[in-house]
DRENMI-635105 format. One record per residue: residue in three letters; x, y, z of N, C-alpha, C in turn. Coordinates in nm, 3 decimals. Last residue first. Layout:
BEGIN
- ALA X Y Z X Y Z X Y Z
...
//
This chain:
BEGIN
- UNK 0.924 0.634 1.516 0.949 0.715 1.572 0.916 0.878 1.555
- UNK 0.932 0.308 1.465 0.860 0.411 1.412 0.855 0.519 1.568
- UNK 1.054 0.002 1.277 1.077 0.153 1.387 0.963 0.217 1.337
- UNK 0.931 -0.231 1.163 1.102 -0.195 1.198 1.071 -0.116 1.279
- UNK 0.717 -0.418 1.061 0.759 -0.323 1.101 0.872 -0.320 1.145
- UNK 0.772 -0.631 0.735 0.758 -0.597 0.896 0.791 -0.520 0.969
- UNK 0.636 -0.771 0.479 0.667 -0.619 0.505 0.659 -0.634 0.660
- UNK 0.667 -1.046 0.275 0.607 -1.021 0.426 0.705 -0.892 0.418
- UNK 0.645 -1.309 -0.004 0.661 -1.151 0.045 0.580 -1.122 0.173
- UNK 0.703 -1.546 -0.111 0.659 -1.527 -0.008 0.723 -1.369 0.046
- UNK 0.708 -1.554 -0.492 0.783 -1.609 -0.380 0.688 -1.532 -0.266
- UNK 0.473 -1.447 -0.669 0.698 -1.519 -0.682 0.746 -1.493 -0.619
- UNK 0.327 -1.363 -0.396 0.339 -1.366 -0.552 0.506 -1.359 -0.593
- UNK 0.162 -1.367 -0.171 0.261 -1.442 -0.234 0.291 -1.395 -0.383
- UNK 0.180 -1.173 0.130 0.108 -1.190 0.003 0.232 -1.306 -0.049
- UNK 0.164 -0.947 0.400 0.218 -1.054 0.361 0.136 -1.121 0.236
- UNK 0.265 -0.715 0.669 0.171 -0.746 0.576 0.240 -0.842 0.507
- UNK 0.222 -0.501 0.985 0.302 -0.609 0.906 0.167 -0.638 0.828
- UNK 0.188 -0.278 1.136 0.219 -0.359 1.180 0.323 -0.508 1.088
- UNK -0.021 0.024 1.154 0.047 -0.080 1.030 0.153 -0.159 1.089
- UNK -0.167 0.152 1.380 -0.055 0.140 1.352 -0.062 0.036 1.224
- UNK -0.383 0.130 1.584 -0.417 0.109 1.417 -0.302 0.186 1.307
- UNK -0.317 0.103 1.867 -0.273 0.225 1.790 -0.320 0.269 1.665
- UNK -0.451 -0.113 1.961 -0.426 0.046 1.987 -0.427 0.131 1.936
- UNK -0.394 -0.323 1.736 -0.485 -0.321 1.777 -0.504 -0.139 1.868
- UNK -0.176 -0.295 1.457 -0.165 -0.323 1.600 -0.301 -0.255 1.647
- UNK -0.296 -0.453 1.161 -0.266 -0.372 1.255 -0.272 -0.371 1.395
- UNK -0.199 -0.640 0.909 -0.206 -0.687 1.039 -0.159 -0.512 1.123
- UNK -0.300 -0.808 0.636 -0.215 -0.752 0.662 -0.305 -0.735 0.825
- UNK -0.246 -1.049 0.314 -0.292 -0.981 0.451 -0.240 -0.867 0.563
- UNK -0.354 -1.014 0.033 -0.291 -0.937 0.098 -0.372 -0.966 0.249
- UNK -0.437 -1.039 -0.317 -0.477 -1.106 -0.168 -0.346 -1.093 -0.050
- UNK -0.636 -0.938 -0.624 -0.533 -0.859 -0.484 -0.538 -1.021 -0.379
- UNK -0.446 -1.011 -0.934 -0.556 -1.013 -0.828 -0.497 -1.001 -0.666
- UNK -0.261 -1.068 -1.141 -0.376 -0.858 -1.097 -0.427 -0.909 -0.988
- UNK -0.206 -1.273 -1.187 -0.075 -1.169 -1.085 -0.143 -1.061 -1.091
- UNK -0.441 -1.362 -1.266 -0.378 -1.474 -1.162 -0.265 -1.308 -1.083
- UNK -0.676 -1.139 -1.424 -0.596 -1.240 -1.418 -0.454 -1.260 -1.299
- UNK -0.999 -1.086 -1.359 -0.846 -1.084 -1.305 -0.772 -1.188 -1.362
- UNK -1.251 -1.180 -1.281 -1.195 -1.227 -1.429 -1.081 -1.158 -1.412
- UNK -1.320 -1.145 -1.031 -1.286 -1.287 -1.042 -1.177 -1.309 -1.219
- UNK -1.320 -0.895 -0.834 -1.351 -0.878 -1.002 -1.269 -1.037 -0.987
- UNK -1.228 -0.841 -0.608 -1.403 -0.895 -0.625 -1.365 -0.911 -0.776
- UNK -0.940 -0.902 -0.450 -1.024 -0.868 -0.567 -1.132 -0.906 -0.563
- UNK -0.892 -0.945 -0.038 -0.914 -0.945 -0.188 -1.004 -0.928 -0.326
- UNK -0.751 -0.864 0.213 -0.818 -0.776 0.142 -0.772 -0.871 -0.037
- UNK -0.786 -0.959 0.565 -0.701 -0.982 0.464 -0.787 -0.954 0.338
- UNK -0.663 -0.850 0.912 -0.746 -0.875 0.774 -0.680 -0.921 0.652
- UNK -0.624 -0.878 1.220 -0.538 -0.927 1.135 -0.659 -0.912 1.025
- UNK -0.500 -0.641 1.506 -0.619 -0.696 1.443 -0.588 -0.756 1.295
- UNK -0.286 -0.791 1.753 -0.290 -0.703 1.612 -0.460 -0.725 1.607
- UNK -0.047 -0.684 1.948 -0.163 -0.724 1.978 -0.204 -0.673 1.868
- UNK 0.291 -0.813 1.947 0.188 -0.710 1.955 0.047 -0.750 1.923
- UNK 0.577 -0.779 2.095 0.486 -0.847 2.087 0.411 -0.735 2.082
- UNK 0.969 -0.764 1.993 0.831 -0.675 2.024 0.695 -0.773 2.031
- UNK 1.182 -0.858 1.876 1.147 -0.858 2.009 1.007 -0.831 2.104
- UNK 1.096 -0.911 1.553 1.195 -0.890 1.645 1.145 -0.907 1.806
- UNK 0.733 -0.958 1.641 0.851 -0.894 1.494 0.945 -0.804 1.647
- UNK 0.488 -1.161 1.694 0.622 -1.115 1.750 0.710 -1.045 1.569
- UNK 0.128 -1.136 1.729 0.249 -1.122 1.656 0.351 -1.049 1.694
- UNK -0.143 -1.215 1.848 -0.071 -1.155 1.895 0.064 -1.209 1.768
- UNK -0.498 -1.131 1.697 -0.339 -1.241 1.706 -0.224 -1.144 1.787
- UNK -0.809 -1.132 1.562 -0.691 -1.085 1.682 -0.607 -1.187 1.706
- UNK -0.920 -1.198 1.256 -0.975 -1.186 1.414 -0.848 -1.106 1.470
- UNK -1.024 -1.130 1.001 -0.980 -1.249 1.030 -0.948 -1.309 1.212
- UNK -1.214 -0.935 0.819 -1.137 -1.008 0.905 -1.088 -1.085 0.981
- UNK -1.185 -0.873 0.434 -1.251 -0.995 0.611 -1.150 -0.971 0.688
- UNK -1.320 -0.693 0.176 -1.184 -0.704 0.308 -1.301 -0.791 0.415
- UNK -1.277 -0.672 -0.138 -1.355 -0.744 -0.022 -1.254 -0.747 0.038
- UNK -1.229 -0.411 -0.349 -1.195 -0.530 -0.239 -1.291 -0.589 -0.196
- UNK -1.156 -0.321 -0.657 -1.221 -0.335 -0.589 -1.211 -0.454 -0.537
- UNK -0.892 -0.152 -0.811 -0.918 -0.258 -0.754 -1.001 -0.252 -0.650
- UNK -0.800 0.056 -1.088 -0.877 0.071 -0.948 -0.884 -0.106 -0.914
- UNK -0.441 0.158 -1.103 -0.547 0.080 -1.114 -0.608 0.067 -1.015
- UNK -0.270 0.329 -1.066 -0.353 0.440 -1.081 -0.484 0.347 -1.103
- UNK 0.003 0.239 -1.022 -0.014 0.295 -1.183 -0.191 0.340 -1.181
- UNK 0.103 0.266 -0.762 0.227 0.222 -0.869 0.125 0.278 -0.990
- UNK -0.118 0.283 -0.586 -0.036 0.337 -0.583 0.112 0.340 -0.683
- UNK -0.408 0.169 -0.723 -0.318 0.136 -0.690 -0.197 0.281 -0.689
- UNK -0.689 0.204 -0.465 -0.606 0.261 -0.589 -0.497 0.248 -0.599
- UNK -0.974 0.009 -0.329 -0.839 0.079 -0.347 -0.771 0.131 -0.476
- UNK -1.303 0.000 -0.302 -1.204 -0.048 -0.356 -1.109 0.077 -0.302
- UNK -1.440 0.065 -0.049 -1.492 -0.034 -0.148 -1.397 -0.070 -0.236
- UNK -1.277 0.080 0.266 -1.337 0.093 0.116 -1.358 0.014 0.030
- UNK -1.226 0.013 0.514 -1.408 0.047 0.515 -1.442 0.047 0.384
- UNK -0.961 -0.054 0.515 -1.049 -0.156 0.562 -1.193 -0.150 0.548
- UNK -0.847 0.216 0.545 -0.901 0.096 0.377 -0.953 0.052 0.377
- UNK -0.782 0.297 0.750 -0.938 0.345 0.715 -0.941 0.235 0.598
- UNK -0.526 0.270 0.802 -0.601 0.136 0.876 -0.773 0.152 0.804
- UNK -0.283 0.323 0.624 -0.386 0.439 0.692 -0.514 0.285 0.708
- UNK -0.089 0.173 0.525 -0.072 0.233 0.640 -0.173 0.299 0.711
- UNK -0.144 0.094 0.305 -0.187 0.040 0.406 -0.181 0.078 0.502
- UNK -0.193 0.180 0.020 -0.034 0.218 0.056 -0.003 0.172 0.205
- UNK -0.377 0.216 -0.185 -0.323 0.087 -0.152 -0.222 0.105 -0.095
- UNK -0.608 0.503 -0.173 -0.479 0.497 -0.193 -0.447 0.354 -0.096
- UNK -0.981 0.456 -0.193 -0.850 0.459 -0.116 -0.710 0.461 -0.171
- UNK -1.262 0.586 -0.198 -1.179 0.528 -0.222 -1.028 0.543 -0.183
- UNK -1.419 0.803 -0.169 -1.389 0.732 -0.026 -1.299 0.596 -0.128
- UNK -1.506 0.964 -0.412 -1.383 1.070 -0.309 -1.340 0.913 -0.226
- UNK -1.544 0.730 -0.690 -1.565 0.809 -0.568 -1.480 0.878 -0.483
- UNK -1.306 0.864 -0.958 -1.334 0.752 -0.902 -1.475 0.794 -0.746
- UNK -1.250 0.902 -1.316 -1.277 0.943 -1.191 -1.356 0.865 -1.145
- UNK -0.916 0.830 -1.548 -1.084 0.878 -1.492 -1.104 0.913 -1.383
- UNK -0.701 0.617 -1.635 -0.732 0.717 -1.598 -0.888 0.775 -1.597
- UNK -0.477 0.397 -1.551 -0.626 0.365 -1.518 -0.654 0.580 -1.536
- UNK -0.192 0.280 -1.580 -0.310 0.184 -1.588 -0.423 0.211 -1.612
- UNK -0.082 0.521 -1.509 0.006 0.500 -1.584 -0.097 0.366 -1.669
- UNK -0.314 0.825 -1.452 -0.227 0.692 -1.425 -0.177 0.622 -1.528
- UNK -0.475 1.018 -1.300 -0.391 0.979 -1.457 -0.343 0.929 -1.434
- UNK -0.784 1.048 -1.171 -0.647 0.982 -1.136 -0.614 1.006 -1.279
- UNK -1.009 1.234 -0.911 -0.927 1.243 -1.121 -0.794 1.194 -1.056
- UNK -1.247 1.186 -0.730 -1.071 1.170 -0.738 -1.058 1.121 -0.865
- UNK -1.486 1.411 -0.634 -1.439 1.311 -0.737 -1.248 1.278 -0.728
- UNK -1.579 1.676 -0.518 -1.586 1.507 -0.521 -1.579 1.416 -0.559
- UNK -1.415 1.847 -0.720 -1.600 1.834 -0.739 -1.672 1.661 -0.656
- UNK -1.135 1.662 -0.718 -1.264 1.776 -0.796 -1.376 1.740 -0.751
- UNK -0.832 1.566 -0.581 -1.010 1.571 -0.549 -1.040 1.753 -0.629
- UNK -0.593 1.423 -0.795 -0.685 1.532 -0.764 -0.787 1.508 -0.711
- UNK -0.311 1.206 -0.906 -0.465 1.235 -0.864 -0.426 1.379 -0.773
- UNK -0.097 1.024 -1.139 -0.149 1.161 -1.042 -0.274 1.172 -0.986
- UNK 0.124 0.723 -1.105 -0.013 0.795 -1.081 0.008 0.969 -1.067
- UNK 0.305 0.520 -1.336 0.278 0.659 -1.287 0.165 0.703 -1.199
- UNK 0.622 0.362 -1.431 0.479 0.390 -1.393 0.429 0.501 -1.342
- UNK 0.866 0.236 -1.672 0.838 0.332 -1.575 0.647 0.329 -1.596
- UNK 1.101 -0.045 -1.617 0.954 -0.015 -1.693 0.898 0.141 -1.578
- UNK 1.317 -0.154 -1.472 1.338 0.012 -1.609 1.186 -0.009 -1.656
- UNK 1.173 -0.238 -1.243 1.268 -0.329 -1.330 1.318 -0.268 -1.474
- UNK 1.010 0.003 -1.211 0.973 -0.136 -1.154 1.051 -0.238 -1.313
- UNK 0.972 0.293 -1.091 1.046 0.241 -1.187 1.067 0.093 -1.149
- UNK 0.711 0.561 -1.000 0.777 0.427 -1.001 0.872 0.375 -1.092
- UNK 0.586 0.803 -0.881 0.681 0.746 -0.982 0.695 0.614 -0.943
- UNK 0.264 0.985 -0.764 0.365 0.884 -0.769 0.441 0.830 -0.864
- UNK 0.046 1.194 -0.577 0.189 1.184 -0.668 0.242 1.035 -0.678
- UNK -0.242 1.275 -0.492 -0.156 1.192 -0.424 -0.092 1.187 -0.600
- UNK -0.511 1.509 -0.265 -0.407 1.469 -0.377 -0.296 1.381 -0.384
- UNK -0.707 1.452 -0.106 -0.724 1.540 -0.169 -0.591 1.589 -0.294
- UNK -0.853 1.227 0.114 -0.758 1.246 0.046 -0.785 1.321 -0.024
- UNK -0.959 1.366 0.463 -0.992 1.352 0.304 -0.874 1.335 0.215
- UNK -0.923 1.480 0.728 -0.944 1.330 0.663 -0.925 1.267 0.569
- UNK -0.868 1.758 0.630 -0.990 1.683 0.754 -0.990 1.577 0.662
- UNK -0.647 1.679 0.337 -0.761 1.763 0.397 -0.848 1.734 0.490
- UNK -0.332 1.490 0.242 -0.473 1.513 0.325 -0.541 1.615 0.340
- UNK -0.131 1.367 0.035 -0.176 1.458 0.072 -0.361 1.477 0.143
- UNK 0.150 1.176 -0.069 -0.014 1.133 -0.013 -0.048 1.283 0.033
- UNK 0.396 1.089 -0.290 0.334 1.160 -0.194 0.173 1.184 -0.193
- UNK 0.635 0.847 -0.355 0.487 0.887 -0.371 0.487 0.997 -0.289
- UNK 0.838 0.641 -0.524 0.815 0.751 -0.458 0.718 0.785 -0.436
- UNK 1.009 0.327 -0.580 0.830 0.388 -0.583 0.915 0.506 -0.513
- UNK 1.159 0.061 -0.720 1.189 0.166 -0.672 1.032 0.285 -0.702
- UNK 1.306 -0.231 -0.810 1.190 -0.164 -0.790 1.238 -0.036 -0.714
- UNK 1.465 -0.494 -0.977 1.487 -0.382 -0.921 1.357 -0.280 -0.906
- UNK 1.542 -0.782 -1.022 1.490 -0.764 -1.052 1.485 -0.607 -0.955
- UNK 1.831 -0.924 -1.048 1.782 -0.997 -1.147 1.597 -0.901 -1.137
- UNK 2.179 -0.879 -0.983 2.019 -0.810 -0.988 1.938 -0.858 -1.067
- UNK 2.380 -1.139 -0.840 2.368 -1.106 -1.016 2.201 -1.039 -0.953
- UNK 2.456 -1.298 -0.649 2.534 -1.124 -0.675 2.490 -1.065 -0.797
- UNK 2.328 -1.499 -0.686 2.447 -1.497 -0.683 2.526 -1.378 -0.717
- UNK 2.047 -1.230 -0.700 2.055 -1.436 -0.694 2.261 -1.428 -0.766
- UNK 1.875 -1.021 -0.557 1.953 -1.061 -0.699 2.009 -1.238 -0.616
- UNK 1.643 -0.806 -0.554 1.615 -0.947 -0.598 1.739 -0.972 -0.669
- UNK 1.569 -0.474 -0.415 1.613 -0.541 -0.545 1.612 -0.709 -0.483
- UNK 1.353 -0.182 -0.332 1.393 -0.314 -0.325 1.490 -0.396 -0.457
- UNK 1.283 0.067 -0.188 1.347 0.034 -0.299 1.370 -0.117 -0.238
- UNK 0.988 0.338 -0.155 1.010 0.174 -0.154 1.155 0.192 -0.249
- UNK 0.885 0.597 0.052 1.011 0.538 -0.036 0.991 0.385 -0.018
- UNK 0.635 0.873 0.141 0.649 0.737 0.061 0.795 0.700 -0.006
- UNK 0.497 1.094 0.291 0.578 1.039 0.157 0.620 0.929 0.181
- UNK 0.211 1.253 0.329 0.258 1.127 0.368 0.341 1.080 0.300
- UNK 0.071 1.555 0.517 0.115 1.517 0.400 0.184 1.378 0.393
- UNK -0.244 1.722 0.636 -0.126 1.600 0.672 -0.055 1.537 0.529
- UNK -0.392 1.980 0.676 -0.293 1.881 0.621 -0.216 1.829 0.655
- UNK -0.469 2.224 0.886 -0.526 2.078 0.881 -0.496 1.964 0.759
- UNK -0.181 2.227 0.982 -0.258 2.293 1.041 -0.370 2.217 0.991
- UNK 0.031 2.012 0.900 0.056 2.147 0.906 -0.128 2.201 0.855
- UNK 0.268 1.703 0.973 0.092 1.819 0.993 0.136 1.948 0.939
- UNK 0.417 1.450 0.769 0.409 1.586 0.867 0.263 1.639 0.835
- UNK 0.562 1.119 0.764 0.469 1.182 0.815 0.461 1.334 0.853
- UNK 0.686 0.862 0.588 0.739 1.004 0.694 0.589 1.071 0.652
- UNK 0.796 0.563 0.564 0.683 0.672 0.557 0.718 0.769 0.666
- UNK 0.919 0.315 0.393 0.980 0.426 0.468 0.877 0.520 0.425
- UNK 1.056 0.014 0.328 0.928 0.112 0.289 0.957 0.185 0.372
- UNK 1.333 -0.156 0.164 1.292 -0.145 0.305 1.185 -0.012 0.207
- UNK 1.521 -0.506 0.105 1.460 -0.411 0.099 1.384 -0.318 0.234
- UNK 1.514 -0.801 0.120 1.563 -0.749 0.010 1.543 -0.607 -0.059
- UNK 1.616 -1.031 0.374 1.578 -0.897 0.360 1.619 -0.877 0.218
- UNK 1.425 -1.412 0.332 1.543 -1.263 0.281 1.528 -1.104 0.279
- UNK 1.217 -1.513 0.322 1.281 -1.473 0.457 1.380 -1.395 0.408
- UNK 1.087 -1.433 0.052 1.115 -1.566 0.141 1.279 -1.585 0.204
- UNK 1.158 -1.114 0.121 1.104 -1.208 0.025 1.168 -1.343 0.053
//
């Protein structure tokens, strides 16, 4: 957050035969002369079927305010309870968690912190080569925002973000909101 490391996202990945399961750690804090002035912390887990999301977990504790999602695929339908938004959504909607490059096709996303639906417009924006640390990489660059205009100013999505062109790897992402937030890849092994 404007240029300060103040944090790190961490996705671990396992198969098992045709599930793919995807967990999820964010912790970040914000403190200004040694003093914490704002503390986040997400867990999630993403669960797959051939492709399909088919269940996804999540806690959050975003400054002691606690949040929540659960979801289920029923009957083609993704039943969310959420801490924002509960009902049912189409199956091709998406979990906001970016890593899975498919978002780019949905009509809206789900938020991963409390279960709100946000419908996108995603553009893209073309091909860039982007240096993080040493590495050069050949990205495809989009950038995904709210259709719903009556949002207010800190609900509304605008996020860019940047996959490596090969791989459709997650690469790096970047938004403003109190202050200049950028997520950049580190490792992935």
């Amino acid at each position: 957050r404007n240029n300060k490391h103040i944090g790190k996202h961490i996705f671990s990945f396992s198969k098992s035969d045709e599930q793919l399961e995807v967990e999820s750690e964010i912790n970040f804090e914000i403190k200004k002369f040694g003093i914490v002035l704002y503390k986040y912390h997400v867990k999630g887990t993403e669960v797959y079927q051939d492709d399909s999301l088919v269940k996804f977990n999540s806690k959050t504790n975003q400054n002691g305010k606690e949040k929540y999602v659960n979801l289920v695929l029923e009957n083609n339908k993704l039943e969310i309870e959420g801490s924002s938004f509960k009902g049912k959504v189409p199956a091709d909607y998406m979990i906001g968690t970016w890593w899975n490059h498919s978002i780019v096709h949905a009509k809206a996303q789900i938020s991963a912190v409390s279960g709100r639906i946000i419908r996108q417009k995603v553009t893209f924006l073309g091909k860039e080569k982007i240096k993080i640390g040493e590495k050069i990489y050949d990205t495809l660059h989009f950038n995904f925002s709210s259709i719903d205009e009556k949002l207010e100013k800190n609900k509304k999505l605008n996020t860019h973000v940047w996959y490596d062109e090969k791989t459709l790897n997650w690469v790096k992402a970047a938004f403003d909101k109190k202050g200049k937030w950028e997520y950049r890849l580190v490792l992935i092994n």
